[in-house]
PDB file of N, CA, C and O in Angstrom:
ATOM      1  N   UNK A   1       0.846  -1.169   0.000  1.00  0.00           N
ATOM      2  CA  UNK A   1       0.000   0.000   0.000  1.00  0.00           C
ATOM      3  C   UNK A   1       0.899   1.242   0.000  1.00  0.00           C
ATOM      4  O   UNK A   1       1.704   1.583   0.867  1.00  0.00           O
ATOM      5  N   UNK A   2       0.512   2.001  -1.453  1.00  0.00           N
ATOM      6  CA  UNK A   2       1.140   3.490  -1.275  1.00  0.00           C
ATOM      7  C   UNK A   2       1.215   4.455   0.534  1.00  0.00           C
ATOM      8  O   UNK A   2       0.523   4.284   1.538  1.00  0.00           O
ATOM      9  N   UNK A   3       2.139   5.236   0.316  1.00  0.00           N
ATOM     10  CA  UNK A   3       2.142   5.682   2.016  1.00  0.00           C
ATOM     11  C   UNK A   3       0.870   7.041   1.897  1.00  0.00           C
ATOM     12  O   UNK A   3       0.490   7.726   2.846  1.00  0.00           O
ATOM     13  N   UNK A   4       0.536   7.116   0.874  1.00  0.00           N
ATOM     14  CA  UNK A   4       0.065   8.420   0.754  1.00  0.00           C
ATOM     15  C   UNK A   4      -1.507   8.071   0.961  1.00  0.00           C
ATOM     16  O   UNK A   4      -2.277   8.895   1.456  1.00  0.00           O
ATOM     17  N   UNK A   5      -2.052   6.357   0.405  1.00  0.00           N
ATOM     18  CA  UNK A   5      -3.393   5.716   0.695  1.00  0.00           C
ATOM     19  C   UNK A   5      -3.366   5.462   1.953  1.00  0.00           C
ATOM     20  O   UNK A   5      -4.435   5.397   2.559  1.00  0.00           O
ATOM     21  N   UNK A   6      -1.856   5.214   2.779  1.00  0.00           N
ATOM     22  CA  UNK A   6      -1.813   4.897   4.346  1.00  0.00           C
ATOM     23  C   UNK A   6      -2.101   6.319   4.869  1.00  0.00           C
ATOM     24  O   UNK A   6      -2.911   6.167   5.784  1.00  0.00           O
ATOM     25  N   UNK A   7      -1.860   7.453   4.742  1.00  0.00           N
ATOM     26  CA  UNK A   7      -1.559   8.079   5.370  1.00  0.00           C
ATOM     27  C   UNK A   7      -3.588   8.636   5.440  1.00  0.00           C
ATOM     28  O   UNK A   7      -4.361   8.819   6.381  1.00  0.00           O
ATOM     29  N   UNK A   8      -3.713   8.710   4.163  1.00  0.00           N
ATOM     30  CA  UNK A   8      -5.531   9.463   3.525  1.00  0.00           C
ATOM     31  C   UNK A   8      -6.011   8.687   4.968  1.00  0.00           C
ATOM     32  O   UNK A   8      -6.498   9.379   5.862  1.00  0.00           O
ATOM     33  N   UNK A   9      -5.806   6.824   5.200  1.00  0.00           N
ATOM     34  CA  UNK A   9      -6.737   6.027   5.621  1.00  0.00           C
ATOM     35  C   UNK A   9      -6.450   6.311   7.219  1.00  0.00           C
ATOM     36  O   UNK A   9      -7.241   5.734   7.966  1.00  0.00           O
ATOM     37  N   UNK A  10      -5.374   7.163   7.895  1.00  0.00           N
ATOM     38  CA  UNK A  10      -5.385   6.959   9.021  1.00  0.00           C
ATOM     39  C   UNK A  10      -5.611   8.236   9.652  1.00  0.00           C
ATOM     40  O   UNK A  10      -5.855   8.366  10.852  1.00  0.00           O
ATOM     41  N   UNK A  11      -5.483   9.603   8.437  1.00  0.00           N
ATOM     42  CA  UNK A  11      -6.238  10.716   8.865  1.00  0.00           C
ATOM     43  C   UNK A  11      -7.666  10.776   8.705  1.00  0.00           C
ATOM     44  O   UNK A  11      -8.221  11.859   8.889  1.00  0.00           O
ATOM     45  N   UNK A  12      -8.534   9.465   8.294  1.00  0.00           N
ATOM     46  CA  UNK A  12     -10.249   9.535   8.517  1.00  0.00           C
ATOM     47  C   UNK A  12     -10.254   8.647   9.050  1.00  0.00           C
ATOM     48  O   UNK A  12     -11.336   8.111   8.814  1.00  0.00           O
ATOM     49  N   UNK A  13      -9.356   7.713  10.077  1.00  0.00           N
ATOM     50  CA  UNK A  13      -9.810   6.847  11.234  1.00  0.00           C
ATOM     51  C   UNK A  13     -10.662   7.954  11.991  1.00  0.00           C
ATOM     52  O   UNK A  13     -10.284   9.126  12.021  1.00  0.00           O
ATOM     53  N   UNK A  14     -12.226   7.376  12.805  1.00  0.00           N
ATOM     54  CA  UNK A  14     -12.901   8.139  13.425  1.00  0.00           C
ATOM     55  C   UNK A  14     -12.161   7.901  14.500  1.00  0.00           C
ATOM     56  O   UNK A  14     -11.656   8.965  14.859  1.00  0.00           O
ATOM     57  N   UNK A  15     -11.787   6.830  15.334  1.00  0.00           N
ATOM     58  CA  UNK A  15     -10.702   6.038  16.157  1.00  0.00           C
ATOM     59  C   UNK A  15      -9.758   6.866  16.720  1.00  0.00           C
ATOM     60  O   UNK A  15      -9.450   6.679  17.897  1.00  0.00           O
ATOM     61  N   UNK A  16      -9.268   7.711  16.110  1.00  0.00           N
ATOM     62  CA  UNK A  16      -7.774   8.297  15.638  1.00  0.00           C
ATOM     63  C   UNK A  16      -8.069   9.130  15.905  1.00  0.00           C
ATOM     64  O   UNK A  16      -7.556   9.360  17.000  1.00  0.00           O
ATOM     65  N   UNK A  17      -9.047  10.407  15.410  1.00  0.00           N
ATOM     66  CA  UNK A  17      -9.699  11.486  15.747  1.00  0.00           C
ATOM     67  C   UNK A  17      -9.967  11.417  17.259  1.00  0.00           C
ATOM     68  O   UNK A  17      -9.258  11.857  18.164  1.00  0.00           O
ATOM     69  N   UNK A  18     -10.863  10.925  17.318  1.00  0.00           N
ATOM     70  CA  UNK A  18     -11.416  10.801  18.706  1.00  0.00           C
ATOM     71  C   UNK A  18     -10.239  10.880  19.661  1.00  0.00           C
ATOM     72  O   UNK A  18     -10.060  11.852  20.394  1.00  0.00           O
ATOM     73  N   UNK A  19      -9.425   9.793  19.623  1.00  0.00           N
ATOM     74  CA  UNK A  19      -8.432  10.106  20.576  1.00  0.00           C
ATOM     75  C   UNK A  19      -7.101  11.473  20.481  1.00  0.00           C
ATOM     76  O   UNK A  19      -6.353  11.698  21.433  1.00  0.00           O
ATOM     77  N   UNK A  20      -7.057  12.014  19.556  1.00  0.00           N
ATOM     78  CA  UNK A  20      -6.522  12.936  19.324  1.00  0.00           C
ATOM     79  C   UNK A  20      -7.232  14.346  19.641  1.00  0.00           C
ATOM     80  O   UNK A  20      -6.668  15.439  19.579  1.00  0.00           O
ATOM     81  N   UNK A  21      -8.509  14.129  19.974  1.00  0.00           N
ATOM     82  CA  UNK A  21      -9.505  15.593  20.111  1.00  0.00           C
ATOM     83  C   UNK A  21      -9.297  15.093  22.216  1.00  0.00           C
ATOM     84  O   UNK A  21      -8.891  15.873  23.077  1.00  0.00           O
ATOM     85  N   UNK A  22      -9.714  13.697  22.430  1.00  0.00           N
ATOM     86  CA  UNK A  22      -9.250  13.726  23.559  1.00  0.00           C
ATOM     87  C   UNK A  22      -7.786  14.124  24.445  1.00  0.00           C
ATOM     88  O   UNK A  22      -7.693  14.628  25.564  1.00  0.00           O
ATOM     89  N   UNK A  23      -7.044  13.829  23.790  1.00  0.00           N
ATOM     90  CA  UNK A  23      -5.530  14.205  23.905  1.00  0.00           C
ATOM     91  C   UNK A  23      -5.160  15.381  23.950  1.00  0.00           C
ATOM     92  O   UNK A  23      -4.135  15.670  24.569  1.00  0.00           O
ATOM     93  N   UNK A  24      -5.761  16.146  23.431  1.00  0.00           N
ATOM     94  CA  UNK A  24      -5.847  17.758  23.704  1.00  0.00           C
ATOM     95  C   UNK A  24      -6.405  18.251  24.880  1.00  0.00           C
ATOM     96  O   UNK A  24      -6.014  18.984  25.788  1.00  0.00           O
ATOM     97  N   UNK A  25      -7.804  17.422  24.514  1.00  0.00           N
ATOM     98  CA  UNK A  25      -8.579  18.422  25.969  1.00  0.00           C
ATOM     99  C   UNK A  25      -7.828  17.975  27.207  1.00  0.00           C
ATOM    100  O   UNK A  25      -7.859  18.788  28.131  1.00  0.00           O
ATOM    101  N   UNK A  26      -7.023  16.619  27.460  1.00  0.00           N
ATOM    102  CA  UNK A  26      -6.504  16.098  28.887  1.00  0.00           C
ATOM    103  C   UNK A  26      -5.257  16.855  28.776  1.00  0.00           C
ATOM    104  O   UNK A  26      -4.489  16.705  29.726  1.00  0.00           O
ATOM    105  N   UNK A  27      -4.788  17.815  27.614  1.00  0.00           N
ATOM    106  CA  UNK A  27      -3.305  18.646  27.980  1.00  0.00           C
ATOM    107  C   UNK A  27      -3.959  19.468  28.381  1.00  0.00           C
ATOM    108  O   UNK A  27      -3.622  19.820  29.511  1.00  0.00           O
ATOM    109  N   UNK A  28      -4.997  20.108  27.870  1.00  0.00           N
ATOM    110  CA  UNK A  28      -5.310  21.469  28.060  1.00  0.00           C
ATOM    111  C   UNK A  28      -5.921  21.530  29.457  1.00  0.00           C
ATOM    112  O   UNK A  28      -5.698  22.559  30.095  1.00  0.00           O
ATOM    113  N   UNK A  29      -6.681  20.548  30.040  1.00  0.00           N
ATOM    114  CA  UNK A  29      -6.488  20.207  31.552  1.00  0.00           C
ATOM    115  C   UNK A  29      -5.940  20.443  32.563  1.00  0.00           C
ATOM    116  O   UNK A  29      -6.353  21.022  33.568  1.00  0.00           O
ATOM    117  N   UNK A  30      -4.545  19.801  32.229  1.00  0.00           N
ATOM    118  CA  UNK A  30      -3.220  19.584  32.994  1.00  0.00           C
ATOM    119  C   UNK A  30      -2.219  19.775  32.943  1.00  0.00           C
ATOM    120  O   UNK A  30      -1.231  19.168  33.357  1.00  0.00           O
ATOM    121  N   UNK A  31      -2.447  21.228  32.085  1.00  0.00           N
ATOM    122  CA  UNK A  31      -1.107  22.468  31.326  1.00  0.00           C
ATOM    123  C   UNK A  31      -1.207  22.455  32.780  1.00  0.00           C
ATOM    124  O   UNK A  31      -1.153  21.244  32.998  1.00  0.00           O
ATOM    125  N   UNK A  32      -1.353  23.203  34.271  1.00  0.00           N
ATOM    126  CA  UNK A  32      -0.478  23.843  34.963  1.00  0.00           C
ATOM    127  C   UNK A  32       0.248  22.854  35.495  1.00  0.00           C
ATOM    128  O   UNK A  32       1.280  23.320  35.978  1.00  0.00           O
ATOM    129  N   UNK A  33       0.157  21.567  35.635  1.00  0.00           N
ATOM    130  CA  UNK A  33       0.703  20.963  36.115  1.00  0.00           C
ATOM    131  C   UNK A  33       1.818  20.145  35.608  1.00  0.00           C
ATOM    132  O   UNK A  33       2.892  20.022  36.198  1.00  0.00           O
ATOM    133  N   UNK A  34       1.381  19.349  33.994  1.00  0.00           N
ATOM    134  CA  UNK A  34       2.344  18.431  33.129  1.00  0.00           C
ATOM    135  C   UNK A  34       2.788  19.726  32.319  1.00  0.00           C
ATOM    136  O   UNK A  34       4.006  19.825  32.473  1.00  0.00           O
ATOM    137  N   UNK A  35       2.371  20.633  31.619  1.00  0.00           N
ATOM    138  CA  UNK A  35       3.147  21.611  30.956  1.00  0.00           C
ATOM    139  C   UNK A  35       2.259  20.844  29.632  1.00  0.00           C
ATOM    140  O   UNK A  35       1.332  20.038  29.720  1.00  0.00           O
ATOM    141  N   UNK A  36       3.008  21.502  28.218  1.00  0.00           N
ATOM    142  CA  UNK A  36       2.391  21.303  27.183  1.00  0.00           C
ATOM    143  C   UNK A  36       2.672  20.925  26.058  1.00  0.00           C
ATOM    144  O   UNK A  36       1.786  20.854  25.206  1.00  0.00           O
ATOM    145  N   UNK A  37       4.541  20.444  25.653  1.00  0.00           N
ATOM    146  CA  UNK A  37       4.354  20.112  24.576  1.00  0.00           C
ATOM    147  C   UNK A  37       4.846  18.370  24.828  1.00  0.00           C
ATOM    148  O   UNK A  37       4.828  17.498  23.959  1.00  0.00           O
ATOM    149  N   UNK A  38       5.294  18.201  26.367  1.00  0.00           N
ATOM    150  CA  UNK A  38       5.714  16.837  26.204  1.00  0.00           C
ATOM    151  C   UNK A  38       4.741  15.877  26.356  1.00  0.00           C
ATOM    152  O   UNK A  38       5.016  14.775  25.882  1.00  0.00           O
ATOM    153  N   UNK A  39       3.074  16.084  27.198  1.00  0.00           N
ATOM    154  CA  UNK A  39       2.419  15.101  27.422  1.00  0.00           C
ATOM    155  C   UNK A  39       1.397  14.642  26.027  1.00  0.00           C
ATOM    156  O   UNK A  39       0.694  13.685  25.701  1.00  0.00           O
ATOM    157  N   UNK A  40       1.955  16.428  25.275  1.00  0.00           N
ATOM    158  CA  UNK A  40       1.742  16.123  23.550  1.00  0.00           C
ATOM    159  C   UNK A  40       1.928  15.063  22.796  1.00  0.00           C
ATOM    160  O   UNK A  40       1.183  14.359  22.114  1.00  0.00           O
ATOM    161  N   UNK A  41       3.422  15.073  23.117  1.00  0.00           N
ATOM    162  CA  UNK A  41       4.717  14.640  22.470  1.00  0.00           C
ATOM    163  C   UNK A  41       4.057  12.781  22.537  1.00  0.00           C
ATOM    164  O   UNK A  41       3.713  11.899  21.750  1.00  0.00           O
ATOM    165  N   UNK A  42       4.172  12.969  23.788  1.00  0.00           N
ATOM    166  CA  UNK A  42       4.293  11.565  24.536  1.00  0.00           C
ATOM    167  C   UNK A  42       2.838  10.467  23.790  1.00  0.00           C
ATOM    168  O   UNK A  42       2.768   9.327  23.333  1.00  0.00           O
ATOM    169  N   UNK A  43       1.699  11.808  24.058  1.00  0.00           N
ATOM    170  CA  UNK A  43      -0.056  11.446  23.196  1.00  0.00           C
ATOM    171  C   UNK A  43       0.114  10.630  21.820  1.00  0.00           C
ATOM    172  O   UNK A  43      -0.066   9.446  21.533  1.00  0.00           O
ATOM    173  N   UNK A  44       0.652  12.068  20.882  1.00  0.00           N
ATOM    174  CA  UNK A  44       1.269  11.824  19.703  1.00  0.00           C
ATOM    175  C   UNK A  44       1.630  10.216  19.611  1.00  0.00           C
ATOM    176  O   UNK A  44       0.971   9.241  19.250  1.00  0.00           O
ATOM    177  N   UNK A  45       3.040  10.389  20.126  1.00  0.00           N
ATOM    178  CA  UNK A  45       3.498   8.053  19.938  1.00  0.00           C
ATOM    179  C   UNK A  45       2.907   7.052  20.629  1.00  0.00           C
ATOM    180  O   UNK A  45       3.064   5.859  20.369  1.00  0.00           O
ATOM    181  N   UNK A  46       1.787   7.778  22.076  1.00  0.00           N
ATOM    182  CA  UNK A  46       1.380   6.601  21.982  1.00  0.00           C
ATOM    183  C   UNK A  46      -0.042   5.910  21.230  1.00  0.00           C
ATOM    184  O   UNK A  46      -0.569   4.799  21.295  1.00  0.00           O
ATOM    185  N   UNK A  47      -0.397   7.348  20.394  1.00  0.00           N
ATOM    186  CA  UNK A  47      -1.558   6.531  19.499  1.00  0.00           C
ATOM    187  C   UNK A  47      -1.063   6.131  18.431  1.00  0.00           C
ATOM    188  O   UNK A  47      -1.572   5.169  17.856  1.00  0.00           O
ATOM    189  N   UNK A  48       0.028   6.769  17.927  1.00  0.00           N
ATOM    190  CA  UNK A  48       0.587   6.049  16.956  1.00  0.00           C
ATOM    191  C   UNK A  48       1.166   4.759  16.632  1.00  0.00           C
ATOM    192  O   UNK A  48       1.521   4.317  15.539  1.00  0.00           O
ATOM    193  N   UNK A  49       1.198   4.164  17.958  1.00  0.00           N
ATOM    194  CA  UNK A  49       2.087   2.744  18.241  1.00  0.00           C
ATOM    195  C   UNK A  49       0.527   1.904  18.596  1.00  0.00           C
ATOM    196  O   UNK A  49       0.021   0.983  17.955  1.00  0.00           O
ATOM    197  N   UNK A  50      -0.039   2.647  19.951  1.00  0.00           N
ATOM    198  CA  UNK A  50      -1.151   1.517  20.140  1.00  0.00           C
ATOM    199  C   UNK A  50      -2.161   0.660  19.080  1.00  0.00           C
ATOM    200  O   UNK A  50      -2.419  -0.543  19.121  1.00  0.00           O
ATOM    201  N   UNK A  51      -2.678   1.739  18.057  1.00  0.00           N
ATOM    202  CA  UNK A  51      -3.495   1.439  17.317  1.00  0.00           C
ATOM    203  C   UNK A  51      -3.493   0.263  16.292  1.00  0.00           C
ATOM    204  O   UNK A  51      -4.349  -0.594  16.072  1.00  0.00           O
ATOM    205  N   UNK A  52      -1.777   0.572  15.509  1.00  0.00           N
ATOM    206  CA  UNK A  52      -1.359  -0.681  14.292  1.00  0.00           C
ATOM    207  C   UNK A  52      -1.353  -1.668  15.292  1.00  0.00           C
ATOM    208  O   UNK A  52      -1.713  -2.772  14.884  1.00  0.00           O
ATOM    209  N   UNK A  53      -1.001  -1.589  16.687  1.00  0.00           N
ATOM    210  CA  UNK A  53      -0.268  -3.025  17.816  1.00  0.00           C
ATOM    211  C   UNK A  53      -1.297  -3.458  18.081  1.00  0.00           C
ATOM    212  O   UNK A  53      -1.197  -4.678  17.950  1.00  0.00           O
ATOM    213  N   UNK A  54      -2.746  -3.075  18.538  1.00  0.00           N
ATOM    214  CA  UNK A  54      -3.618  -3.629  19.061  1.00  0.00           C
ATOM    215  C   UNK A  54      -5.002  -4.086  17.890  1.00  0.00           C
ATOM    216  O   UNK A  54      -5.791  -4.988  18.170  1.00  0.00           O
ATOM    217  N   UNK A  55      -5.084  -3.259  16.558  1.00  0.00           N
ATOM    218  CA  UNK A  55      -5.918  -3.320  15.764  1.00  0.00           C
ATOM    219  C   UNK A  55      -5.366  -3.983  14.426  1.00  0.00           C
ATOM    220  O   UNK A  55      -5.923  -4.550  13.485  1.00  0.00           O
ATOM    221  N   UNK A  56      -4.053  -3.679  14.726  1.00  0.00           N
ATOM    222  CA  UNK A  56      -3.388  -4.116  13.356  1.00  0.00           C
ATOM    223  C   UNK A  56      -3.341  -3.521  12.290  1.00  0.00           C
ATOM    224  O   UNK A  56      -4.324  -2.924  11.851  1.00  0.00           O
ATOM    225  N   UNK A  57      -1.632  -3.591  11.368  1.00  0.00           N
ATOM    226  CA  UNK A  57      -1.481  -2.410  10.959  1.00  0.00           C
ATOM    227  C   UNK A  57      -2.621  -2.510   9.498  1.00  0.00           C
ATOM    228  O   UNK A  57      -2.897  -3.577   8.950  1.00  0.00           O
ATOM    229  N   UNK A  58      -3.299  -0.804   8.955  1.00  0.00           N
ATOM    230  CA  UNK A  58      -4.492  -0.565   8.063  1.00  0.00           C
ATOM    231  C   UNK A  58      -3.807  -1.453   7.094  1.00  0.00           C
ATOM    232  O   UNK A  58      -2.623  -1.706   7.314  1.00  0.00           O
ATOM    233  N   UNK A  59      -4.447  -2.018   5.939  1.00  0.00           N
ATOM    234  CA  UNK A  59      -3.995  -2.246   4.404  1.00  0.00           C
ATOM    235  C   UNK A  59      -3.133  -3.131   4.453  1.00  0.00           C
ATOM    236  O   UNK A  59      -2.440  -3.296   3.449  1.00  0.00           O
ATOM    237  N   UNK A  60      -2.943  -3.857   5.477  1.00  0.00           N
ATOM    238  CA  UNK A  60      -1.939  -5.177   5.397  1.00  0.00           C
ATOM    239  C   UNK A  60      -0.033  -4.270   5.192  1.00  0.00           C
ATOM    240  O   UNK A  60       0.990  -4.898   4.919  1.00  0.00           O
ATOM    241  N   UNK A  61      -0.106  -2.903   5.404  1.00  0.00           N
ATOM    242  CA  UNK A  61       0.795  -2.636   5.838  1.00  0.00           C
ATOM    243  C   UNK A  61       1.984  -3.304   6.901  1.00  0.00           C
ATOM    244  O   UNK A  61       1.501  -4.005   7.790  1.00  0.00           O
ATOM    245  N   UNK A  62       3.106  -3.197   6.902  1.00  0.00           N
ATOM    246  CA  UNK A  62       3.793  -3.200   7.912  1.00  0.00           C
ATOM    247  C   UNK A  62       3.995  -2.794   9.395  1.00  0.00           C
ATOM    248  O   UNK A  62       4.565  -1.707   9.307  1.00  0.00           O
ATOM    249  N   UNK A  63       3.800  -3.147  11.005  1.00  0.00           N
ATOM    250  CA  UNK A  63       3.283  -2.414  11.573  1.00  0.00           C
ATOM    251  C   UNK A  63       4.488  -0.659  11.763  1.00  0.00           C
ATOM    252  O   UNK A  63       4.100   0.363  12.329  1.00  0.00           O
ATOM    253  N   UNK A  64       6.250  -0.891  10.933  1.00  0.00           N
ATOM    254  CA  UNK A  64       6.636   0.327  11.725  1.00  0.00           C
ATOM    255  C   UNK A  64       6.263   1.946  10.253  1.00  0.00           C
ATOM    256  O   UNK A  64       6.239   3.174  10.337  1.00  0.00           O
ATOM    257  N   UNK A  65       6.035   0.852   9.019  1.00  0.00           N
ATOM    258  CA  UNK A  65       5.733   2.126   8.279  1.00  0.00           C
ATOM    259  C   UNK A  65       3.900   2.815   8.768  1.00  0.00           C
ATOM    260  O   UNK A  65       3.535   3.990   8.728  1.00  0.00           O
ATOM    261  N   UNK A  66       3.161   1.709   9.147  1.00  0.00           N
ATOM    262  CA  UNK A  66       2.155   2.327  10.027  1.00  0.00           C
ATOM    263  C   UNK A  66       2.393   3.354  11.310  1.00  0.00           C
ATOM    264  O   UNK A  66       1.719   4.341  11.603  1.00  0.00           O
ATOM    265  N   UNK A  67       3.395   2.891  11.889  1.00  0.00           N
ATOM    266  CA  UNK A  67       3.493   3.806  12.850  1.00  0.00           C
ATOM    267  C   UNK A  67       4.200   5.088  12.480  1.00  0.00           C
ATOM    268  O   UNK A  67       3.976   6.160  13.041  1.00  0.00           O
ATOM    269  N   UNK A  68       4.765   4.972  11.841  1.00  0.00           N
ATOM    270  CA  UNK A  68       5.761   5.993  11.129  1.00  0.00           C
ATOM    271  C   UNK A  68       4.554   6.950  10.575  1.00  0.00           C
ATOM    272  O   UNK A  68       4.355   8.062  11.062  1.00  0.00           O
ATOM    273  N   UNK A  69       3.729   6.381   9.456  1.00  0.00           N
ATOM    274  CA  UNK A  69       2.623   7.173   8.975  1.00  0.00           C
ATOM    275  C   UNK A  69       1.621   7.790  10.222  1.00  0.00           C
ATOM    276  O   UNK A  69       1.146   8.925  10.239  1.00  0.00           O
ATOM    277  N   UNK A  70       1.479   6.997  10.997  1.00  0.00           N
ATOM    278  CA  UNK A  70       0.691   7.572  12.167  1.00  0.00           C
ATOM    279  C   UNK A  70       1.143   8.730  13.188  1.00  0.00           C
ATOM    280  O   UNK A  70       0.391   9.488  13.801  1.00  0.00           O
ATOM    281  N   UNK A  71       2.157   8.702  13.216  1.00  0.00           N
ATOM    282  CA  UNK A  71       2.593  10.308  13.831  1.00  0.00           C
ATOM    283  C   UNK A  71       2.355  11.342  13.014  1.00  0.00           C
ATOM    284  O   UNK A  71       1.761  12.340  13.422  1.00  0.00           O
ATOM    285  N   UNK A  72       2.933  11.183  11.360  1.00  0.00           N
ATOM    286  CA  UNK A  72       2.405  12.397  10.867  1.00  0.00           C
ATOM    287  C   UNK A  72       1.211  12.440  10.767  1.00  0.00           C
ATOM    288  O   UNK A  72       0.702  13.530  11.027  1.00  0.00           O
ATOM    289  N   UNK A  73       0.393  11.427  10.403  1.00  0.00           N
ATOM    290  CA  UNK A  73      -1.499  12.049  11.085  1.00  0.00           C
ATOM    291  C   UNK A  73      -1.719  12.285  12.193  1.00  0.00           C
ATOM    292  O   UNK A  73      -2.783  12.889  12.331  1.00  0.00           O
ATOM    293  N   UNK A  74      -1.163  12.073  13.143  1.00  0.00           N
ATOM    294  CA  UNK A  74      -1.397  12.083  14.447  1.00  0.00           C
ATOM    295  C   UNK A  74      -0.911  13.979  14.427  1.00  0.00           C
ATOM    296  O   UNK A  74      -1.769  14.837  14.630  1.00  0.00           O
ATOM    297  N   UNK A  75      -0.183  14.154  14.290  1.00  0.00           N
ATOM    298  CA  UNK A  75       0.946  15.412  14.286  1.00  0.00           C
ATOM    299  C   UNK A  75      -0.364  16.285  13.057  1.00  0.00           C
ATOM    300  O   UNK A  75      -1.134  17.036  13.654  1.00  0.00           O
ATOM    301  N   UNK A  76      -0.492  16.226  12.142  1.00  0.00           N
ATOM    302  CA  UNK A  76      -1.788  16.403  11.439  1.00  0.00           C
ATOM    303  C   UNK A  76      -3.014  17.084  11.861  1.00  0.00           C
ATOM    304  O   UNK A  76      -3.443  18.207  11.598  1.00  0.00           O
ATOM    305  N   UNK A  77      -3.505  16.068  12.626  1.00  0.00           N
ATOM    306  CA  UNK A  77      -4.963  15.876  13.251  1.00  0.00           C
ATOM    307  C   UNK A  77      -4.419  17.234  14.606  1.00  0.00           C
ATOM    308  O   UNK A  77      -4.869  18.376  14.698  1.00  0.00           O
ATOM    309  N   UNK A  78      -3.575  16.714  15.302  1.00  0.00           N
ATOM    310  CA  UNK A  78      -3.129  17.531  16.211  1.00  0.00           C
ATOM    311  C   UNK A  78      -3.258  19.125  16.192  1.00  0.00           C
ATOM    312  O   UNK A  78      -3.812  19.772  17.081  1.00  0.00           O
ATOM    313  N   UNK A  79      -2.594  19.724  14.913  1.00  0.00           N
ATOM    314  CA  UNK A  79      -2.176  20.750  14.485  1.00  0.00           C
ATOM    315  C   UNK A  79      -3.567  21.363  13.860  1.00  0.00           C
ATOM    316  O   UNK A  79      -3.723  22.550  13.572  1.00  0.00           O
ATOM    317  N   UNK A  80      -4.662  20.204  13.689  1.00  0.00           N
ATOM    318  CA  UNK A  80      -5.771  20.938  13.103  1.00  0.00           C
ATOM    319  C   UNK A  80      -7.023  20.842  14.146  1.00  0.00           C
ATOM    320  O   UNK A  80      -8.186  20.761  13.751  1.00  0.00           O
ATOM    321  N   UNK A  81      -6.729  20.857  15.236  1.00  0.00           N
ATOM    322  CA  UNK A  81      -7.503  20.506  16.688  1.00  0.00           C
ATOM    323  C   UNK A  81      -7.258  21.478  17.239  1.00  0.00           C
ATOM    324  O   UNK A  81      -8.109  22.177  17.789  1.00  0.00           O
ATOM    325  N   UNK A  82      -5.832  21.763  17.197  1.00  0.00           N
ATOM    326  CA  UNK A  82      -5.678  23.103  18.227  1.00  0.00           C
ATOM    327  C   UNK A  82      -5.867  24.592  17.283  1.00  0.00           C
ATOM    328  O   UNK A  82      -5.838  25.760  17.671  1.00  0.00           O
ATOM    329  N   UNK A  83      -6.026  24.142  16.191  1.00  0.00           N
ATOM    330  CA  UNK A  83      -5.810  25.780  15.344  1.00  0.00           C
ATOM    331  C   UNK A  83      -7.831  26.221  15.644  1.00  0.00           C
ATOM    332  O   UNK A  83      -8.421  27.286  15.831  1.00  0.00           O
ATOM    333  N   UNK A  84      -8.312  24.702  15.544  1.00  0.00           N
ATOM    334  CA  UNK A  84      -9.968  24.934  16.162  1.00  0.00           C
ATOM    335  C   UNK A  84      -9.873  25.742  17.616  1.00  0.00           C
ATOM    336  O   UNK A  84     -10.113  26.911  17.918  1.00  0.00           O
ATOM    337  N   UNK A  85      -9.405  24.564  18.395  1.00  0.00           N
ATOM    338  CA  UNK A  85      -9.206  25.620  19.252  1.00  0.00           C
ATOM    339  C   UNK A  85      -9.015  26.852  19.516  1.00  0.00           C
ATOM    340  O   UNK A  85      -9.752  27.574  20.187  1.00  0.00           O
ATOM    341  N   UNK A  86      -7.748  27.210  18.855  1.00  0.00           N
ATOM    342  CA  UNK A  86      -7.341  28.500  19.260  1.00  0.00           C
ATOM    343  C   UNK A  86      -9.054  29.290  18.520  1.00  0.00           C
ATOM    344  O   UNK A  86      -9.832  29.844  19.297  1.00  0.00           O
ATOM    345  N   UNK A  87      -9.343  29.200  17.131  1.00  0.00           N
ATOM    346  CA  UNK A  87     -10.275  29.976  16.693  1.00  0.00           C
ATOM    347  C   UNK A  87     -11.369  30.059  17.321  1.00  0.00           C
ATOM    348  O   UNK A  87     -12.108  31.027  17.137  1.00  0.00           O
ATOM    349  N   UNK A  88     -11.718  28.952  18.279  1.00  0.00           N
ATOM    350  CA  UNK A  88     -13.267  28.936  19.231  1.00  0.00           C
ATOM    351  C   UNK A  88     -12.629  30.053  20.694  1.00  0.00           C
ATOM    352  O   UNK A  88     -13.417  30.771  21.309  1.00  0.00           O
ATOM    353  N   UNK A  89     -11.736  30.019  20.897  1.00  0.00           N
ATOM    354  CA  UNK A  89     -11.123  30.943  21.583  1.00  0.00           C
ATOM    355  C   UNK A  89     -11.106  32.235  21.701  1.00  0.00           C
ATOM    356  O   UNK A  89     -11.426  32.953  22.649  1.00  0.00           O
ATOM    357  N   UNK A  90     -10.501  32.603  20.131  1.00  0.00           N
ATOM    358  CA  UNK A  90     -10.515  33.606  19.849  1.00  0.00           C
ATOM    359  C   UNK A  90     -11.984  34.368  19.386  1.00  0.00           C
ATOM    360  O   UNK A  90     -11.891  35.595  19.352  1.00  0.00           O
ATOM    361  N   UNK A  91     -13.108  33.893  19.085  1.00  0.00           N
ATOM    362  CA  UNK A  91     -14.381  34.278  19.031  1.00  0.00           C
ATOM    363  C   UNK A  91     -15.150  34.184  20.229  1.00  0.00           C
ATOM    364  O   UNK A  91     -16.281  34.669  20.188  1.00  0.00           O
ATOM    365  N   UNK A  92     -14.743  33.633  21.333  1.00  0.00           N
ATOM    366  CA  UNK A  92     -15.398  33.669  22.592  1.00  0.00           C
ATOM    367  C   UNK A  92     -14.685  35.375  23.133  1.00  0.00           C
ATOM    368  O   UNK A  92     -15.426  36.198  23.672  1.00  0.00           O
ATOM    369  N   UNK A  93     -13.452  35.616  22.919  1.00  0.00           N
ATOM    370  CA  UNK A  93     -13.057  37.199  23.477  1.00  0.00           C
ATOM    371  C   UNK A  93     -12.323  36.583  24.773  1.00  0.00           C
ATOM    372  O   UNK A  93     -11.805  37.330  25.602  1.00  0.00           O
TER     373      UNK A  93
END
């Protein structure tokens, strides 16, 4: 499987989403306490590892080019969660 059909199929996991919209709100939580880009950091690899390990990697892929592809969706999804954020933010005042 092309990386680019891996990559389409693991940025519309609903799966993936979900835990990545969760992964935010539990930083944005526990910024005063864990801080903010490592419990990111940390979110980031571990959905990227759990998902191919426990569900198996999409498309009969390999599980480390899955994981490999899964940070940059993960990193992706991430970057387009918080830019929501910031904009629901910034229209609240």
């Amino acid at each position: 499987m092309p990386w680019t059909d891996l990559l389409v199929q693991q940025l519309t996991d609903p799966f993936r989403i979900g835990l990545i919209v969760a992964l935010m709100l539990t930083a944005v939580r526990t910024q005063a306490v864990t801080g903010t880009i490592v419990p990111l950091l940390a979110g980031l690899l571990f959905v990227a590892v759990i998902i191919p390990t426990t569900l198996g990697p999409p498309g009969g892929a390999g599980l480390w080019p899955a994981v490999a592809t899964g940070l940059v969706a993960n990193a992706i999804l991430l970057a387009v969660v918080l830019a929501l954020r910031a904009l629901v933010l910034r229209r609240r005042g």
